[in-house]
C-alpha positions in Angstrom: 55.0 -10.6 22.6 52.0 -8.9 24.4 48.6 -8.6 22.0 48.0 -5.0 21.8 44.6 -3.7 22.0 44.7 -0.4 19.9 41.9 2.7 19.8 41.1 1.7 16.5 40.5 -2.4 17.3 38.4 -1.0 20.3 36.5 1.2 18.9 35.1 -1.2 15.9 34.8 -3.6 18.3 32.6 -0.9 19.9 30.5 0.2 17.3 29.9 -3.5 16.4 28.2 -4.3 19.9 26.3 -1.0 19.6 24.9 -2.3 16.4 23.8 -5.6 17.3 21.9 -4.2 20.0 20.2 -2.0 17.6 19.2 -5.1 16.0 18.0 -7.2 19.1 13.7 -7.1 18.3 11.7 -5.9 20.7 8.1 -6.4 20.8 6.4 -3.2 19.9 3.7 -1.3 22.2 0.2 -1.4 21.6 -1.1 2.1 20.8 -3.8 3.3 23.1 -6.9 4.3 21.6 -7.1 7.8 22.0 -3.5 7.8 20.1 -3.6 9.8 16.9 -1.3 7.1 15.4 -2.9 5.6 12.4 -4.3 2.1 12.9 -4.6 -0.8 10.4 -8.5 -1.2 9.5 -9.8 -4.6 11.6 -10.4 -7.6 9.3 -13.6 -8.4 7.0 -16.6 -9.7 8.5 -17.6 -12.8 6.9 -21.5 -13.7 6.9 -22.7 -17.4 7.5 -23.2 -17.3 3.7 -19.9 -16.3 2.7 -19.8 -13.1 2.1 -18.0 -10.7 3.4 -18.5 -6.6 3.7 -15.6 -6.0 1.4 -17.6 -7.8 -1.7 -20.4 -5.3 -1.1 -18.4 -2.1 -1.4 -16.8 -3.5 -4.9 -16.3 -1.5 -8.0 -18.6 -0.9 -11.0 -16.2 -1.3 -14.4 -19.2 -1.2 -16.6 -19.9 2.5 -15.0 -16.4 3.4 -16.8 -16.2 1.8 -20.1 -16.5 5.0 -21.7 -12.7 6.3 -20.3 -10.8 3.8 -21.8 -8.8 5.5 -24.5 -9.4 9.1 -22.8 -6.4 11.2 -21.4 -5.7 10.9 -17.8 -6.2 14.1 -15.4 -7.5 15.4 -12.0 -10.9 15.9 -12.7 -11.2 12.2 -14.8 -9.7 11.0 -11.8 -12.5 12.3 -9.0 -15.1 11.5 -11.7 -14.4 8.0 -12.2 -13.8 7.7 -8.6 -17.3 8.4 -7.7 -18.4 6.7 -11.3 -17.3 3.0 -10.2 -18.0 3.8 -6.3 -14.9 2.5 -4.7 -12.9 3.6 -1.6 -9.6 3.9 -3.6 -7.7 4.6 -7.0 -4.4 3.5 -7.5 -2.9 4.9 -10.8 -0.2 3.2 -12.7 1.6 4.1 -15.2 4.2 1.5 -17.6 6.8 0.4 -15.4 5.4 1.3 -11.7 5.3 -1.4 -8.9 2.5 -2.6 -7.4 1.1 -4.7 -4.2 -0.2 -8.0 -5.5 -3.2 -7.4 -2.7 -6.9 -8.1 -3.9 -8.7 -5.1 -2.9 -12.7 -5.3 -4.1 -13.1 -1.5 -3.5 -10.2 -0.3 -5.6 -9.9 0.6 -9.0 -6.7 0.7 -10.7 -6.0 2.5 -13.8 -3.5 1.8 -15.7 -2.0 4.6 -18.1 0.0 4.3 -21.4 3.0 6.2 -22.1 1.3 9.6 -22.8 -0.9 9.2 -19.9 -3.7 7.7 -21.8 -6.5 5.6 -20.0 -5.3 2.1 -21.2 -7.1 -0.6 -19.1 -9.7 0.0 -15.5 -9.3 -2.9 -13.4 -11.0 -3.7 -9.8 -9.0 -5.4 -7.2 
C-alpha cells in the first residue's frame, strides 16, 4: 500500500516549517543615530574613587517624611517628585509587580489599600 500525502498532512507540515523559521534569531540592526527610536541610556560613569554619577542624582527620603500616612493623588505625586529630587516615581500599590533593579534616582511609593501613602523608598 502507497503512503498517502493528504492536503491536510501537507499543510501542517507547512505551517510547521513556516514557524520555525519565524523562530530562527537573527541578530538585530543597530539603529542609526538620527533614528527617532528610543535608545537605552549608556552605562554609569565610575570615578577612580568609586563613585559613580548615578549616586549623585539619589533621592532625599528625609525631604518626604511628612507624606507617609497622607492620601495619594496627582498633585502629591509632582510634589514629592520635585521634594526628594529624583528622575523617576514608580507607584505601587498591594499586589503590583515590580523590577528588582536598584535605581538611586527613583522613589517608589508604595500605597495601602485605599491609596494611602504607606512606605517612600529610594532605589
Amino acid at each position: 500500500m502507497k503512503p498517502r500525502i493528504t492536503l491536510a498532512k501537507l499543510a501542517a507540515v507547512s505551517a510547521c516549517a513556516m514557524l520555525l523559521a519565524a523562530c530562527v534569531s537573527s541578530q538585530m540592526p543597530i539603529s542609526p543615530a538620527n533614528d527617532d527610536v528610543d535608545a537605552a541610556p549608556p552605562p554609569p560613569t565610575v570615578a577612580a574613587n568609586g563613585s559613580s554619577d548615578e549616586q549623585a542624582a539619589s533621592c532625599d527620603l528625609d525631604a518626604i517624611q511628612y507624606a507617609i500616612g497622607e492620601p495619594f493623588d496627582a498633585a502629591g505625586f509632582s510634589q514629592l517628585k520635585s521634594d526628594s529630587g529624583v528622575q523617576q516615581v514608580r507607584v505601587l500599590r498591594p499586589g503590583d509587580m515590580a523590577t528588582m533593579d536598584h535605581r538611586p534616582d527613583r522613589l517608589n511609593i508604595h500605597l495601602d489599600d485605599q491609596d494611602g501613602i504607606e512606605a517612600l523608598r529610594c532605589g
